[in-house]
C-alpha positions as CSV (number, residue, x, y, z in Angstrom):
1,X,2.3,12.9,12.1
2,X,3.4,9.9,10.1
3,X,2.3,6.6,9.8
4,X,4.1,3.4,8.5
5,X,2.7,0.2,7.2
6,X,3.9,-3.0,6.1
7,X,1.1,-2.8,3.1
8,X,0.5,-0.7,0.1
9,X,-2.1,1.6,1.4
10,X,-5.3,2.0,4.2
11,X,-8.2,0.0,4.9
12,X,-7.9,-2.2,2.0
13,X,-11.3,-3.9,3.0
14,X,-12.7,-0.8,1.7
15,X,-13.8,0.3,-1.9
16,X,-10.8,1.2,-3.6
17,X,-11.8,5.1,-4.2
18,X,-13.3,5.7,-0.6
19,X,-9.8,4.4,0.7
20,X,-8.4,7.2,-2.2
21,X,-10.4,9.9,-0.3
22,X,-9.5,9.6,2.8
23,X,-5.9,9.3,2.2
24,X,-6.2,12.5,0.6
25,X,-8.0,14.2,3.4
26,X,-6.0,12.9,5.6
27,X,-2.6,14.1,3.9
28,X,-4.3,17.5,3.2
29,X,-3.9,17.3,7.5
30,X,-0.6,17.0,7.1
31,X,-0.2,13.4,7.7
32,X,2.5,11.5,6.2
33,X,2.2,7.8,4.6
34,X,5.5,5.3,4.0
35,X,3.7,1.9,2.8
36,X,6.0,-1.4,1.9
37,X,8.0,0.1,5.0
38,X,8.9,-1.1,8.6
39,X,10.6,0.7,11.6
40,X,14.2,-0.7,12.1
41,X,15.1,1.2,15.0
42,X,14.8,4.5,16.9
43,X,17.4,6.8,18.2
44,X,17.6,10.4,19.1
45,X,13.9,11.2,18.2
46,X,14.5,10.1,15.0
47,X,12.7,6.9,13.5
48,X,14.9,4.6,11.0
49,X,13.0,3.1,8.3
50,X,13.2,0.6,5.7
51,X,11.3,0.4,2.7
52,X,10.7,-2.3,1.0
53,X,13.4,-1.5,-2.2
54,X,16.2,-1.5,0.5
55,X,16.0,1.9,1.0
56,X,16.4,3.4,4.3
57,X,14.9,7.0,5.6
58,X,15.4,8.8,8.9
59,X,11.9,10.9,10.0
60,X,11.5,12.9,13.7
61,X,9.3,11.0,16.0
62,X,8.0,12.5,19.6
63,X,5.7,9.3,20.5
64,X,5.2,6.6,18.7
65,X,1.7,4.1,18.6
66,X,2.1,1.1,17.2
67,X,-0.7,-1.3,16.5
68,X,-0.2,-4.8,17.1
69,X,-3.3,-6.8,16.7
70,X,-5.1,-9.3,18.9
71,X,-3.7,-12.7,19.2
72,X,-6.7,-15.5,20.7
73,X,-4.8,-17.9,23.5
74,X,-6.8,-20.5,25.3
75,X,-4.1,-22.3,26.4
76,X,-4.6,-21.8,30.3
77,X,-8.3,-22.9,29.9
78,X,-7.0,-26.2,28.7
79,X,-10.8,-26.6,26.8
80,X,-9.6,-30.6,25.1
81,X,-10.7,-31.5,28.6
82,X,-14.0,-30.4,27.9
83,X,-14.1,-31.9,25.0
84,X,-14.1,-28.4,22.4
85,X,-11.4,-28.9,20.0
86,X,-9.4,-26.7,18.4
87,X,-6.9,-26.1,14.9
88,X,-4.3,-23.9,14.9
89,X,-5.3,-22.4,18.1
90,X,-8.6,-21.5,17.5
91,X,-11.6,-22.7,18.2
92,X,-13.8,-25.1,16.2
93,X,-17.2,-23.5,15.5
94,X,-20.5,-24.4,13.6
95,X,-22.9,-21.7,12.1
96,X,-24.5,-21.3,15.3
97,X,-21.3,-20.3,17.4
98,X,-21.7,-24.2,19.1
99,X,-18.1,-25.8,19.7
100,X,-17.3,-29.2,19.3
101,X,-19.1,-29.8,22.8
102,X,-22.6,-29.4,22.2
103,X,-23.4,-27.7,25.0
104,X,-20.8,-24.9,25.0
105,X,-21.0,-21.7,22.3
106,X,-18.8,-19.4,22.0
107,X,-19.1,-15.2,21.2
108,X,-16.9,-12.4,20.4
109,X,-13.3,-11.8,19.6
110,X,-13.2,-15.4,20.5
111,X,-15.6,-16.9,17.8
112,X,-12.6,-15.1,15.6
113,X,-14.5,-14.1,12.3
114,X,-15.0,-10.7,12.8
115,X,-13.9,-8.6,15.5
116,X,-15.8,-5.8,16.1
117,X,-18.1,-4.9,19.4
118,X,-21.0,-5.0,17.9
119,X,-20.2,-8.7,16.1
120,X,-20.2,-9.8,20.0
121,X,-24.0,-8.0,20.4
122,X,-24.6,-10.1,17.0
123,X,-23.3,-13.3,18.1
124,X,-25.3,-12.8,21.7
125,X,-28.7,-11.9,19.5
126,X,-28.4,-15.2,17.3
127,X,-27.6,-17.3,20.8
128,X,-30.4,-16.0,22.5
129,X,-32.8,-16.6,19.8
130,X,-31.4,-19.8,19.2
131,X,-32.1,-20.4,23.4
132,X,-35.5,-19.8,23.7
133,X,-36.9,-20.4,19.8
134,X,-37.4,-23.3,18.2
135,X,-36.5,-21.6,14.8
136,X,-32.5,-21.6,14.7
137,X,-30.6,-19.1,13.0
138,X,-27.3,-19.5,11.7
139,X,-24.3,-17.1,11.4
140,X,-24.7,-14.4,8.0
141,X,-22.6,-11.6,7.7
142,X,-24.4,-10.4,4.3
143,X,-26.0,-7.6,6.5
144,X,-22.6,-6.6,8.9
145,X,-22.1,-2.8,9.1
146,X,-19.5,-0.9,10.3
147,X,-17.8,2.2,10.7
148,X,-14.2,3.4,10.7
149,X,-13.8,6.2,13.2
150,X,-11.1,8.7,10.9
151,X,-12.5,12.2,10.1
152,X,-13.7,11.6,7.7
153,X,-16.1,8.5,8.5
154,X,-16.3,5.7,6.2
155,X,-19.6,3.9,6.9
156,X,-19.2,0.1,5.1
157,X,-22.5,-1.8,5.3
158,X,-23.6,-5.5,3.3
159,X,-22.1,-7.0,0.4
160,X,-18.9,-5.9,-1.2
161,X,-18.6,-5.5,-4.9
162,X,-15.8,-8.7,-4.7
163,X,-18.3,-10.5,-2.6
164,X,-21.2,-9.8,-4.8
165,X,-19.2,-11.3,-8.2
166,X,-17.9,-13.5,-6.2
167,X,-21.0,-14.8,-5.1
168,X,-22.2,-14.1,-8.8
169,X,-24.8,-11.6,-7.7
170,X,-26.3,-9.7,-10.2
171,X,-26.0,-5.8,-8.7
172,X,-25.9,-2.2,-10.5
173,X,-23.4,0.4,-9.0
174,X,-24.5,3.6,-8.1
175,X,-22.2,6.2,-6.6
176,X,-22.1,9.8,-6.8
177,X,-19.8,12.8,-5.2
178,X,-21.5,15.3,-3.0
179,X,-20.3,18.0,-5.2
180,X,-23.4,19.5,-5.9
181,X,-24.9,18.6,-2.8
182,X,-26.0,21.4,-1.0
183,X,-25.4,19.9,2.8
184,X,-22.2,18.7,1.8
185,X,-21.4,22.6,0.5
186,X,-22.6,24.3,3.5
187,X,-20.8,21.9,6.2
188,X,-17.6,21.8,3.9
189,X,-17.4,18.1,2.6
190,X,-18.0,18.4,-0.3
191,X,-14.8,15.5,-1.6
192,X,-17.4,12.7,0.1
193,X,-18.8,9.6,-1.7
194,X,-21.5,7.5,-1.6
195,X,-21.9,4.1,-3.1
196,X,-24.6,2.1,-3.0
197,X,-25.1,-1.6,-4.9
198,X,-28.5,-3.0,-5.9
199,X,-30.4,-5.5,-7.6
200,X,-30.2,-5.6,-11.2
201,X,-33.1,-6.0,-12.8
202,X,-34.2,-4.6,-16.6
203,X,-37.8,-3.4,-15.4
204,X,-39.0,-1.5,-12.3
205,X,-36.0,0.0,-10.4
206,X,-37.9,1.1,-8.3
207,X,-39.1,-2.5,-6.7
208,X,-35.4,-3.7,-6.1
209,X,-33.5,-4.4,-3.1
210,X,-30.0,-2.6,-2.2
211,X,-27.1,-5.4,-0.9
212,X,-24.5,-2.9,0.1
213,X,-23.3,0.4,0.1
214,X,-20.1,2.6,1.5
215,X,-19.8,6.4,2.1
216,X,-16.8,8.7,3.2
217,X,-18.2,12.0,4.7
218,X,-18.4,13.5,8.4
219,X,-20.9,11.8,10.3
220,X,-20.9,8.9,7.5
221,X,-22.1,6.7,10.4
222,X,-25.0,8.6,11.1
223,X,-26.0,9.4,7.6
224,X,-26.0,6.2,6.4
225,X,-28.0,4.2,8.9
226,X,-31.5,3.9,6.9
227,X,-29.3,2.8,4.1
228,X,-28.2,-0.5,6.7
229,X,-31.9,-0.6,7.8
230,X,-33.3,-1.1,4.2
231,X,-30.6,-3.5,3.4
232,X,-31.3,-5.6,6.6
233,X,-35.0,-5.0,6.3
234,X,-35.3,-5.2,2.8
235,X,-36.9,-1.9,2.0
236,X,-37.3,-1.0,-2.1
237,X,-36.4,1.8,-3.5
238,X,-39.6,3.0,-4.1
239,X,-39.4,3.7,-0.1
240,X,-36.9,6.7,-0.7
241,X,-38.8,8.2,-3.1
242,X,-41.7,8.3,-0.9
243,X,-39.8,10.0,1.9
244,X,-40.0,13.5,1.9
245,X,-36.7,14.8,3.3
246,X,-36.5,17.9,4.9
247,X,-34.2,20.5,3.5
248,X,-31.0,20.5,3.4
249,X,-30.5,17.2,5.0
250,X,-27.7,15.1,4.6
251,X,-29.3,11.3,4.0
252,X,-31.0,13.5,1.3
253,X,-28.1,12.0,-0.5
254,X,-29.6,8.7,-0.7
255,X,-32.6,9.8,-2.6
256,X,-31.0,11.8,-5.0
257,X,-28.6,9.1,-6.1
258,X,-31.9,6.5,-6.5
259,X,-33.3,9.7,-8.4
260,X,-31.1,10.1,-10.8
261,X,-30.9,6.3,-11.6
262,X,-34.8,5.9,-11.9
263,X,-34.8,8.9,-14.6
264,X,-31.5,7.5,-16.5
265,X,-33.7,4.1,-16.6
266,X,-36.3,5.6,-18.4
267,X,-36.2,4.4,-22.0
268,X,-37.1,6.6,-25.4
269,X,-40.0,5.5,-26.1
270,X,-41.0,5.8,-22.0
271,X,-40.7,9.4,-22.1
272,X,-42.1,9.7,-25.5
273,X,-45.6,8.3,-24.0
274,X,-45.5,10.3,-20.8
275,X,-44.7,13.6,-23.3
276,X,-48.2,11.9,-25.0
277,X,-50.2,11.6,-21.8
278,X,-49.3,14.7,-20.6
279,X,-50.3,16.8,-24.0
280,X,-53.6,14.2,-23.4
281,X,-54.4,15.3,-20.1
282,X,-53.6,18.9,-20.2
């Protein structure tokens, strides 16, 4: 199998080294990349391509999927007669999904920010509240999850690193391979990733918030889920270490990673007086 893009590499939304991974798995499968390249023609099941020095290359093709994209056209609704405008052919929207017409909102691939099935059941959940309560919500992705179906899964959930220094959010990175994992070792996966962004603070790990987080890993979708439900919820870390896991589980992942940053915050002098108090007490 071979796949050709007009970019430089896959799911550049992604963190940088979970994208890495996958291509590798994915080429370990025997799947071929040509990035910076476009199909020119094809003739005799064979597919002429063009990089993007000049270059041309002939590779055997059986079937071919290409994937186009979704284009938004409204132009047999003619919607200027009901008074919802629109620029550049799409429409005009407010915070709360409400169209220039006061009276008409709009969800799904047509509100055109993020086009995903469950942004629709999103959308739907902010318009119903927004119905029947008198306390209006607005439109926030900070808390959007989703889940790119490849084997392996990369689960994406929250803030990205480039929108938390973006937004000049103060966060720590923590990531870790499953190397040493022992699910990951028995169920053979053990190239995944996790990555997980918090709050920073100097004191008290343990009391901060997560904004984010990504994994690679089979099942990433499934795994990471009480990762999205802290980050929506706004569940501490002090939560994980609470939770006794049963062995060998994979989210186990989770609280070894918060683990092993709680014991790397412990300063000098900390583990000098809990050495004291121990001596003290025994």
């Amino acid at each position: 199998m071979s796949i050709v893009d007009h970019g430089d590499g896959i799911l550049k939304k992604e963190d940088p080294e979970i994208s890495s991974i996958l291509k590798d798995q994915l080429e370990k499968e025997g799947i071929k990349f040509f990035f910076n390249a476009e199909v020119l023609k094809v003739e005799q099941k064979r597919a002429i391509l063009r990089e993007i020095t000049g270059e041309e290359e002939s590779i055997p093709v059986d079937a071919i999927f290409m994937g186009l994209g979704r284009i938004l056209n409204f132009d047999s609704l003619a919607l200027e007669k009901g008074g919802i405008k629109t620029e550049k052919g799409k429409i005009i929207l407010n915070k709360k999904l409400q169209t220039s017409n006061k009276k008409v909102f709009v969800s799904g691939d047509a509100a055109n920010n993020l086009k995903f099935s469950h942004a629709a059941e999103m959308h739907n959940m902010l318009l119903i509240n927004n119905f029947i309560s008198p306390l209006k919500k607005k439109l926030d992705f900070k808390y959007f999850p989703w889940v790119t179906f490849t084997d392996p899964e990369v689960a994406t959930f929250g803030l990205s690193e480039k929108q938390l220094n973006k937004k000049k959010i103060k966060y720590i990175r923590l990531e870790t391979n499953l190397k040493e994992d022992d699910r990951a070792i028995t169920d053979d996966y053990e190239y995944g990733k996790l990555i997980v962004f918090i709050e920073k603070k100097l004191f008290n790990l343990g009391n901060t918030k997560i904004l984010g987080g990504s994994m690679i890993a089979p099942n990433a979708g499934e795994i990471i889920q009480e990762l999205m439900l802290a980050n929506t919820a706004g569940i501490k870390l002090n939560a994980f270490m609470n939770k006794i896991y049963p062995y060998p589980t994979a989210a186990n992942i989770h609280k070894s990673l918060f683990r092993t940053k709680l014991v790397e915050q412990l300063k000098p002098w900390m583990k000098s007086i809990i050495k004291k108090w121990y001596r003290f007490k025994t």
